[in-house]
C-alpha positions as CSV (number, residue, x, y, z in Angstrom):
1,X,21.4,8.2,-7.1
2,X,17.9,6.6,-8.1
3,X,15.9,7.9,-10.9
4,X,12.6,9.4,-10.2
5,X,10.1,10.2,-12.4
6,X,6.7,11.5,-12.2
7,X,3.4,11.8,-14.1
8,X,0.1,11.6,-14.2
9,X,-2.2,8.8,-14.3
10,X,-2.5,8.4,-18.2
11,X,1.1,7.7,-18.7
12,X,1.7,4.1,-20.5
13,X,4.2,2.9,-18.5
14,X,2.6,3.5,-15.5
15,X,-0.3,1.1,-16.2
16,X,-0.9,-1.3,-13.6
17,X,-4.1,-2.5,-12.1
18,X,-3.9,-0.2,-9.0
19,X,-3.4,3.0,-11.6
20,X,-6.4,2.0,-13.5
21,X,-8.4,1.4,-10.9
22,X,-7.4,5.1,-9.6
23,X,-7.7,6.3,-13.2
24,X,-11.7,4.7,-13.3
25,X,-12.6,6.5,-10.4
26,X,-11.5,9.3,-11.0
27,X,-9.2,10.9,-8.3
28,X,-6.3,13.0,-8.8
29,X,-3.1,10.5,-8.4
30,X,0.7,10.9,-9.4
31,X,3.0,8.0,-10.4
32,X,7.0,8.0,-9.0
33,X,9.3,5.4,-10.5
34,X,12.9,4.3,-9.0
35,X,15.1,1.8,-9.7
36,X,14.9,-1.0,-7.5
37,X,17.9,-2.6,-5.7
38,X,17.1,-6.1,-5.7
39,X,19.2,-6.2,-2.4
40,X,16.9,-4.1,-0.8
41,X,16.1,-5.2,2.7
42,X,12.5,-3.0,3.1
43,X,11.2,-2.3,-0.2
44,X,9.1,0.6,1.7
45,X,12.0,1.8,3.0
46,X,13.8,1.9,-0.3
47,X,10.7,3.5,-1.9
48,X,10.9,6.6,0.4
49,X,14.7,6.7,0.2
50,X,14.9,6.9,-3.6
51,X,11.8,9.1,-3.7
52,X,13.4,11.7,-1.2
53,X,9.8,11.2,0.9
54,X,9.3,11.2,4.6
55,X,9.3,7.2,5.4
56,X,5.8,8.3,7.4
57,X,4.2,9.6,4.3
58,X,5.3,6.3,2.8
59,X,2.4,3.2,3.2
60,X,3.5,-0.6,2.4
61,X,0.5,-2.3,2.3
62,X,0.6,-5.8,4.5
63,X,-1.7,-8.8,4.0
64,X,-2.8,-10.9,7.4
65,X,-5.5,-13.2,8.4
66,X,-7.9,-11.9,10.6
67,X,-10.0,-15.1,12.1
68,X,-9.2,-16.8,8.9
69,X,-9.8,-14.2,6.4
70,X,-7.5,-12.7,4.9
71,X,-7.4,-8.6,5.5
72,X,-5.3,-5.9,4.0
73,X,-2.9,-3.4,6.8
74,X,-1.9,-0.5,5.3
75,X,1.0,1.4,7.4
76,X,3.4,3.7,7.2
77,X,7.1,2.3,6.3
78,X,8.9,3.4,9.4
79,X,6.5,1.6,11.6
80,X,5.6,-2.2,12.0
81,X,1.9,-3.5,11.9
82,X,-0.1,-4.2,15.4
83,X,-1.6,-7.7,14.7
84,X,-3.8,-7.1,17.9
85,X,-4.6,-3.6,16.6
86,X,-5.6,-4.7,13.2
87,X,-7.8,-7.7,14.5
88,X,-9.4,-5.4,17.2
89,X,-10.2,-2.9,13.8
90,X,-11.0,-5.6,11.2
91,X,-13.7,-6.9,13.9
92,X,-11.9,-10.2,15.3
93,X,-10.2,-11.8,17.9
94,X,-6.6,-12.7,16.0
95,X,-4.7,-11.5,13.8
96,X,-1.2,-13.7,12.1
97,X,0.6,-12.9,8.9
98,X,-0.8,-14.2,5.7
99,X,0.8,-16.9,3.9
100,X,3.2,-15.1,1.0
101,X,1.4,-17.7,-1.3
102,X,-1.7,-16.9,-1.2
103,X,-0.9,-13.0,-0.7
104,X,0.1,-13.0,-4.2
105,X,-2.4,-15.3,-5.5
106,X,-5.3,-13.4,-4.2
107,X,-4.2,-9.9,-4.5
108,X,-2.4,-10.6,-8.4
109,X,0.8,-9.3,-7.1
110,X,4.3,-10.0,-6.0
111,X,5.5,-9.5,-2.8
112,X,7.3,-6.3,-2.8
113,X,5.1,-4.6,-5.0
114,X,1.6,-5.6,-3.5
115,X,-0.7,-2.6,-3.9
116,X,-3.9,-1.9,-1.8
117,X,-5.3,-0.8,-5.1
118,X,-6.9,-2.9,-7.9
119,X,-6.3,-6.4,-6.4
120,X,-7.8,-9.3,-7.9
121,X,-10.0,-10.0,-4.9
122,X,-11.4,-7.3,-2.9
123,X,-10.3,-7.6,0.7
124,X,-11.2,-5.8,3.8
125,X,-8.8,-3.1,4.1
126,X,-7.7,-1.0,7.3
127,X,-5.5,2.1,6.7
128,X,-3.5,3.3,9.5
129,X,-5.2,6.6,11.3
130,X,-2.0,8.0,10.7
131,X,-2.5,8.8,6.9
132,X,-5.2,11.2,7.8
133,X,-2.1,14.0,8.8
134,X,-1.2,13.7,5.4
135,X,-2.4,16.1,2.2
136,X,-1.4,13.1,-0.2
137,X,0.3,9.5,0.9
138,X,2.5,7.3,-1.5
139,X,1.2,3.3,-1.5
140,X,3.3,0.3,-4.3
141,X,1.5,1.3,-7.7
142,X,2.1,-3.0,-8.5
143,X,5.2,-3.7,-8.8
144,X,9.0,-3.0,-7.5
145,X,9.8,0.6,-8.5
146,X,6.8,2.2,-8.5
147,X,5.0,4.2,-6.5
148,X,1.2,5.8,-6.4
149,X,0.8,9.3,-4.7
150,X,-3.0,10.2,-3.6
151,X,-5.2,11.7,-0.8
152,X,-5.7,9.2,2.2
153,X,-10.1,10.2,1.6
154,X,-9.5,8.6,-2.0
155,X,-7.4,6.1,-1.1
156,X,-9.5,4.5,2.0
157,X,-12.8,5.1,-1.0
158,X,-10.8,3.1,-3.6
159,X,-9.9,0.2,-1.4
160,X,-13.1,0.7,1.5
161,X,-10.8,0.7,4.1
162,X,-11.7,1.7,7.5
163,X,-9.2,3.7,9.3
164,X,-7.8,3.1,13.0
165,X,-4.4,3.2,14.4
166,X,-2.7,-0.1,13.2
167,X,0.9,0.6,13.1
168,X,3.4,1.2,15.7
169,X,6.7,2.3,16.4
């Protein structure tokens, strides 16, 4: 069984840019910790799992290129990202997964653990409509094993997301 812990934002071990950045703003967050299994084969999934949270409540946050630039998807874990939906949304014509490369290098985080919160570079952001049925949602706090729990209104403020229905399955 998987050890959770919680807390709020001011905890030390929680600091990671995407807690900061929450913490600067402002809005009312909670941290969960597990311990990652390496093995995992869907870190979102595993997230949920160890957390005992409905996978729909649970967000992985995807990076793709829309027209060349690169855009932020953020979608529940039990569904799969529309690249025609989120190029319709981010106001182009195709959408293709981004290069794991230069994910990491312009977001300042590992796959796995990539947060729509406190990237390095600020990057459009769409948040699937489905977080809006949700009092709080749970999106990677920056790295494997930890999770950040807020409102889907603070979450699309933080990361100026727009929201439209990205994800299915």
């Amino acid at each position: 069984m998987a050890k959770k812990k919680q807390g709020r934002h001011r905890q030390q071990q929680a600091a990671t840019p995407a807690t900061l950045a929450a913490g600067r703003a402002g809005v009312a967050f909670t941290t969960h910790s597990y311990e990652h299994d390496p093995s995992a084969a869907s870190y979102g999934a595993e997230a949920a799992e160890a957390l005992g949270i409905e996978p729909e409540r649970v967000f992985k946050t995807l990076v793709a290129e829309v027209d060349g630039t690169l855009t932020v998807a953020i979608v529940p874990v039990s569904a799969s990202l529309d690249l025609k939906a989120l190029a319709s949304a981010a106001g182009g014509k195709r959408a293709v997964m981004a290069d794991p490369a230069a994910v990491e290098r312009t977001t300042g985080y590992v796959l796995g653990g990539v947060s729509p919160l406190g990237q390095r570079k600020r990057l459009p952001t769409v948040l699937d409509a489905s977080a809006a049925a949700y009092e709080t949602v749970c999106v990677s706090a920056g790295r494997r094993g930890l999770e950040i729990e807020l409102a889907p209104g603070d979450l699309a403020a933080l990361t100026g997301a727009v929201s439209a229905a990205v994800a299915r399955g």
